[in-house]
N, C-alpha and C positions, 0 to 999 in steps of 0.2 A: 504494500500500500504506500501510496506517495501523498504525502499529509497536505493539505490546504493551507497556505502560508499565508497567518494572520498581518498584514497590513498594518502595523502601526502609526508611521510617517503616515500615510494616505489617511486613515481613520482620527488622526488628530490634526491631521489639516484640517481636516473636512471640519472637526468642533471649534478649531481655531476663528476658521472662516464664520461659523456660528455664533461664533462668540463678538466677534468684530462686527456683527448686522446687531446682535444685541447692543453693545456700545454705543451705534449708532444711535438705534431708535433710543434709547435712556435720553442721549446727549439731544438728540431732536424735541424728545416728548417732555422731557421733567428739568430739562437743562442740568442733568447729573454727568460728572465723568469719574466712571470710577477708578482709586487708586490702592496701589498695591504698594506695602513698603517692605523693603526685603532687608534684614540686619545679616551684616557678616562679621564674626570675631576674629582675628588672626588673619593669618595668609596661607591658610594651609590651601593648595592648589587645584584640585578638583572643588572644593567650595567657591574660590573664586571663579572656576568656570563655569559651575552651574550656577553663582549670582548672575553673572553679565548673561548668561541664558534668558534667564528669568525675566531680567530687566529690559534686554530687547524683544522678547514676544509682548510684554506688559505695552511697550509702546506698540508694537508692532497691533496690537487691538485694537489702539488708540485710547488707551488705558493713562494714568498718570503713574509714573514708576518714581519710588521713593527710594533711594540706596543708602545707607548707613553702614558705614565700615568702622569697627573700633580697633583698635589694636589687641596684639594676644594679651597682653600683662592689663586689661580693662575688667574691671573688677565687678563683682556680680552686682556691687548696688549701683555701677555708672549704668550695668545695662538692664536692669531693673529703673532704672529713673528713665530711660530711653524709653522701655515699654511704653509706661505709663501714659507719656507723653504723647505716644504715639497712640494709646488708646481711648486719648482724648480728643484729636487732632483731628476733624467731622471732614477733613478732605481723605486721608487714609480709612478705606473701606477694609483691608486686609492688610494681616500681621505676619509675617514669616519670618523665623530666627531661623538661621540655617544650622545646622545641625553638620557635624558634632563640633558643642564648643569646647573650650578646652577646658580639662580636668580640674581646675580650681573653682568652676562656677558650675552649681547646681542645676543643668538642664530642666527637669521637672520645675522648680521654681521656678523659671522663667517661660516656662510653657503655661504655668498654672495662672500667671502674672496676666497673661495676652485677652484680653473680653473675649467671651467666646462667639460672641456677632461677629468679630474679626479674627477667630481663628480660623485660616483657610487651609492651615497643611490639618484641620480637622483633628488634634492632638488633645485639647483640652480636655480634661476629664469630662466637662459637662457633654460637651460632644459627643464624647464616647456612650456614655450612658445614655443619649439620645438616642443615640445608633444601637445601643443592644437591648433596649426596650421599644424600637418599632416609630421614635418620634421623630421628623424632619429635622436635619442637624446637619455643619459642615461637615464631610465627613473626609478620609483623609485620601490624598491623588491619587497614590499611586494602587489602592485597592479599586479606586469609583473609575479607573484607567481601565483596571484589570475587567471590571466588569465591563462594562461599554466592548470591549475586545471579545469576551465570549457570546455575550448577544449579535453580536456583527455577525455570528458564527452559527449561533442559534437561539431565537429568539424566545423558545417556551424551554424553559428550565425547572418547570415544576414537577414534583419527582426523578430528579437527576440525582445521581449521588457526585459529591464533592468531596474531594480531599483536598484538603491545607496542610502542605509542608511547611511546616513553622509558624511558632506561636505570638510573635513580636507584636507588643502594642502598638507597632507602625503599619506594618502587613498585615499577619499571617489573623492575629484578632479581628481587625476589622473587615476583614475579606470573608471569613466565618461569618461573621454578622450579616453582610450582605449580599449573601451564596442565601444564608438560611431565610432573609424576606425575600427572596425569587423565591420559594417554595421548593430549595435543594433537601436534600438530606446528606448532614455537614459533618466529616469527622474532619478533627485537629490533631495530625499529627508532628512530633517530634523526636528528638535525640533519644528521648527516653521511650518511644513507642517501642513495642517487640513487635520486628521482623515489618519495617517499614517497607520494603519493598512491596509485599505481600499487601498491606492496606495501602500504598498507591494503587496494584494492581485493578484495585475496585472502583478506582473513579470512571467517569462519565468525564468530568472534569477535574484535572489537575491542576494546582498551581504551586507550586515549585519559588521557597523564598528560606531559603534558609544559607545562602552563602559561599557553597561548597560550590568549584567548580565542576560542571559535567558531574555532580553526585547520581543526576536521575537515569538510569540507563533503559536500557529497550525493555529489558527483563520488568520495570517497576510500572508500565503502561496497556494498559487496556487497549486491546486494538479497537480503533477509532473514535478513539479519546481526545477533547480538547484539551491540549497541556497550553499552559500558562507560563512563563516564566520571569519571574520575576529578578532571578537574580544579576549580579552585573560585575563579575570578579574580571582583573586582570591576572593573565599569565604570561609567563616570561616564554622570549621568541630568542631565534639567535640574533638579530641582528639590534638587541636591547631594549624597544620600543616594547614589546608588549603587545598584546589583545585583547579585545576582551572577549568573555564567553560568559554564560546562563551557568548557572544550577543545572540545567540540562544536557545530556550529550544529544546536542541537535541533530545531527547526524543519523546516529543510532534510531530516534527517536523519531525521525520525518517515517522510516521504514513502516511504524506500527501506527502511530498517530493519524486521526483524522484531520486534524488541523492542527499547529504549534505556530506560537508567536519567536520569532528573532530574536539574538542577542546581539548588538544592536540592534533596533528599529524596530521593534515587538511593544513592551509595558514602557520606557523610557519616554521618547516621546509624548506618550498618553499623561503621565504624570504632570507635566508643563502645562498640556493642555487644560487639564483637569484645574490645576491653580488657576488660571484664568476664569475659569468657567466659576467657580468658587468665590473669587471676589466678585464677579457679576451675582451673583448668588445674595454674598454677602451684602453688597451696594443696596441689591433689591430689599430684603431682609430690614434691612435697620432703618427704612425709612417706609415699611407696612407694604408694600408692592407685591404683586402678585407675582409668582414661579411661571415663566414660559417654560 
């Protein structure tokens, strides 16, 4: 079998493009633009790339992009006082601290800090708790990514069985949560499962987030199964640069798979898209407006 290859790039144009007529009509109809403020700590270098990411789709909407850069030695009450400020500031509709800051400042506390009307990487506890009792809440990208990508695939998910490799309050949680309101039927598993391959085997739908390159092999998929993959490790090449690759052996995996998303250009993508989509969300939200 030769799997269906989920589209990512194409499927979050196409929400980007969405997102950009939203924009429009807000800034035509209610004279709103909404804006995104994006904090970065340190210089660590993939965070700097996926700010300037961030910042140029934000405009590329026709969004207003806020950037705030602190240095690494910025102390958790300068960027707590920055929160604040920002969560006051009725032109910033969305809050995103990019993540991971560094090990002297309490991550949680500064997530918990951010209004949850402007939480749009969907983190906040209150969030969370919206989302696994069934209430409208931001909820977090790169899950609300993943789903959008399996309904592209197939749209009636009721009574499907799900599996979740990995339990992380960033993915593997909230991707459970909204596997189980399609009407899946959801296991979670992890490190500590027995004979994980065997409870892959069972899904309808995989999604693959827990880190390890190429962990997931042919043996751990249902033939024609949607896998998911969420993950995004670099491996060493000879010539030093590196690759990246999934949680997934893609490869292996396209042989049994009904359809499998990339690594690149699979869930990544979708994620960006997703934060856009979320601050319009968010814009809409705080000022009573109705969900297109």
């Amino acid at each position: 079998m030769s799997a269906r290859l989920i589209d990512g790039k194409k499927i979050a144009a196409d929400l980007r493009a969405a997102v950009a007529l939203d924009v429009d009509e807000l800034a035509e109809t209610r004279k709103i633009t909404p804006g995104l403020a994006v904090v970065l700590v340190g210089e660590d270098p993939a965070s700097q790339v996926y700010v300037r990411s961030k910042g140029k789709a934000t405009l590329e909407a026709g969004m207003k992009s806020f950037e705030h850069r602190l240095p690494a030695g910025a102390t958790q009450a300068e960027l707590l006082d920055l929160v604040q400020r920002m969560n006051a500031d009725d032109a910033v509709d969305g809050i995103l601290v990019q993540l991971p800051l560094p090990a002297h400042i309490d991550a949680n506390a500064v997530l918990d800090a951010i209004r949850p009307d402007k939480d749009v990487d969907g983190f906040h506890p209150i969030n969370a708790g919206k989302l696994a009792v069934g209430r409208p809440a931001l909820v977090p990208c790169t899950p609300w990514g993943s789903m959008r990508l399996i309904r592209a695939v197939e749209p009636k998910l009721a009574g499907k069985r799900a599996v979740v490799l990995g339990r992380s309050n960033i993915v593997g949680k909230p991707m459970a949560q909204l596997l189980l309101a399609a009407d899946c039927t959801v296991t979670v598993a992890h490190s500590k499962t027995n004979d994980l391959a065997a409870v892959a085997r069972e899904a309808d739908i995989l999604v693959a987030a827990v880190g390890r390159p190429a962990m997931v092999g042919r043996d751990w998929i249902k033939p024609g199964a949607i896998v998911i993959d969420v993950g995004i490790n670099r491996v060493p090449t000879p010539d030093g640069k590196g690759r990246l690759v999934g949680d997934v052996d893609f490869a292996a995996a396209s042989d049994v798979a009904g359809a499998i998303t990339p690594v690149p250009g699979g869930v990544g993508p979708m994620t960006i898209a997703c934060l856009l989509e979320n601050t319009v969300r968010a814009a809409k939200l705080r000022r009573g407006l109705a969900l297109t």
